[in-house]
C-alpha positions in Angstrom: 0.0 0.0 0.0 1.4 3.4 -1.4 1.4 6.4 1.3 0.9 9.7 0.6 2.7 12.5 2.2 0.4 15.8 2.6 1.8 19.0 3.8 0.5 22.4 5.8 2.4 25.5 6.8 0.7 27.6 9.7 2.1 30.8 10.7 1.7 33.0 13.7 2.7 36.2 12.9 3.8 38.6 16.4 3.4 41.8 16.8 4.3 43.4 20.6 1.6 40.9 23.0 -0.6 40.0 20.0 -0.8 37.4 17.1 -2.7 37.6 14.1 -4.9 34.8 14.0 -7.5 33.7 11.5 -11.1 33.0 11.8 -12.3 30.9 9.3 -15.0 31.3 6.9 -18.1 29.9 8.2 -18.5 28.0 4.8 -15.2 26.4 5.1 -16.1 22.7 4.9 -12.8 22.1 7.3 -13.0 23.7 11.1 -15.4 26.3 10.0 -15.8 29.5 12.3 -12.5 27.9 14.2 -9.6 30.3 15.1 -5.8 29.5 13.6 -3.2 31.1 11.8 -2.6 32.0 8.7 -1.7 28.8 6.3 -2.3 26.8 4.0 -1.3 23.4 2.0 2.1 22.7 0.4 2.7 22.6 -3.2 5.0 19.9 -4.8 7.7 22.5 -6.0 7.3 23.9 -2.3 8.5 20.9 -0.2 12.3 21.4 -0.9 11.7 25.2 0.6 9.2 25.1 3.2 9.6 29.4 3.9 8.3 29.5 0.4 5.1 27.8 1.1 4.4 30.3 4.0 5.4 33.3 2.6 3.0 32.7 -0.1 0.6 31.8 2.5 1.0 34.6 4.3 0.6 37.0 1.0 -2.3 35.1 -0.3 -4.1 35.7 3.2 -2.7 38.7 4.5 -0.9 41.2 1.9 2.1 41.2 4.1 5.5 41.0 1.8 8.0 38.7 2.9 10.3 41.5 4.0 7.5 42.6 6.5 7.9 39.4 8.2 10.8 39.5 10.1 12.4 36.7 12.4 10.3 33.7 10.9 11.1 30.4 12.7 9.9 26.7 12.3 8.7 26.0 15.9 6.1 23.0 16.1 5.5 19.9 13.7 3.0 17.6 13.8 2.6 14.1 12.2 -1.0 12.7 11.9 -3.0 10.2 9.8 -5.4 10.8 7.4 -7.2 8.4 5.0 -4.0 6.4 4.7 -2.0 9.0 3.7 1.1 10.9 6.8 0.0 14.9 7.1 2.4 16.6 8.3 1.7 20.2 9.9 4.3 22.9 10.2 3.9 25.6 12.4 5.9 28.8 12.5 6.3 31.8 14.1 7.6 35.5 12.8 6.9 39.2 13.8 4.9 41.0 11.1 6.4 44.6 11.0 3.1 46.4 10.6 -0.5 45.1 11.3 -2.8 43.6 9.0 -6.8 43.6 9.3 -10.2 42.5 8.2 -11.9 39.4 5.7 -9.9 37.5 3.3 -10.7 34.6 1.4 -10.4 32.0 3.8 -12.5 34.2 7.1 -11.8 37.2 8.8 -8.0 38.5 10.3 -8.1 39.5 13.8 -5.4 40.4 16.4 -5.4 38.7 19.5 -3.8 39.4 22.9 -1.7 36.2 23.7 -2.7 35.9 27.5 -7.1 35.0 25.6 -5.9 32.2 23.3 -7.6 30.0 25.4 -10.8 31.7 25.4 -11.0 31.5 21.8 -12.5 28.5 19.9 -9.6 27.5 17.9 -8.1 24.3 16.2 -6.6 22.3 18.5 -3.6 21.4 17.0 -3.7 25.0 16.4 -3.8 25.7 19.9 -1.3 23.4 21.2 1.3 25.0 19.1 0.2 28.1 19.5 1.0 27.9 23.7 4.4 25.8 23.1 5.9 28.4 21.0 3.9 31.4 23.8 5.8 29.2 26.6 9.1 29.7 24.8 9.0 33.4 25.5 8.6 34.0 21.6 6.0 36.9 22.0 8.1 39.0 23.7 11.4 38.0 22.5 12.1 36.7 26.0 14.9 34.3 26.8 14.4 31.0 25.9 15.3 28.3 23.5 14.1 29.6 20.5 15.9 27.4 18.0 14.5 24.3 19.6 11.4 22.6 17.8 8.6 20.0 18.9 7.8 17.6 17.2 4.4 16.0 18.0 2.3 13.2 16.3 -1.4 11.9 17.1 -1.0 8.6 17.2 0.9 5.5 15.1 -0.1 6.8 12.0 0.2 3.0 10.4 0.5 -0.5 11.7 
């Protein structure tokens, strides 16, 4: 039995005590009206250059340039299964050097104090990596080991 290998970027984009998260379209067939960053699949030609599948993201979504995003670090990845096939779910992190607002295709951009994540209804996986990269001091550049990733998975995704 072939498996596939599907691929998501996820970016959290800082700016002071706030991340830009996404709400997503109510009509989304996939976590609709749920709370995450901004993302998206990977292309084939992206999966030698993961920063180019986020940047695009986070253009297609948000208008930023890449050099408004300053800092961008690979912080969390997680491994699940799905319909036989590994996903495999990249989250980042990066300041945004000015603020971005309002709908976009996939739901509305909103700002979000760090310290109400949990008050939000967001994706989980979403917010799992979301607090592991807040733990590491990343939102306000405190100390802390910010080169280190996590790597999480779901379950055995095959027997």
């Amino acid at each position: 039995m072939a498996i596939g290998l599907k691929a998501y970027v996820t970016v959290f984009l800082m700016h002071e005590d706030q991340v830009l998260l996404l709400k997503r379209s109510n009509q989304k067939s996939f976590a609709p009206g749920n709370w995450t960053g901004v993302g998206g699949r990977v292309e084939g030609v992206e999966f030698a250059d993961l920063a180019t599948a986020v940047f695009r993201e986070v253009h297609e979504e948000t208008g930023l340039e890449r050099h408004e995003v300053q800092d961008l670090r690979l912080r969390v990845v997680l491994t699940q299964p799905e319909s036989g096939d590994l996903v495999l779910v990249c989250f980042y992190v990066g300041t945004a050097l000015r603020r971005v607002y309002g709908p976009c295709a996939e739901g509305q951009l909103c700002w979000e104090d760090t310290a109400t994540i949990d008050d939000l209804d967001m994706i989980e996986n979403a917010r799992c990596a979301l607090k592991k990269i807040l733990m590491s001091g990343e939102q306000l550049n405190a100390p802390g080991n910010l080169d280190e990733v996590v790597f999480l998975s779901t379950s055995p995704p095959f027997s």
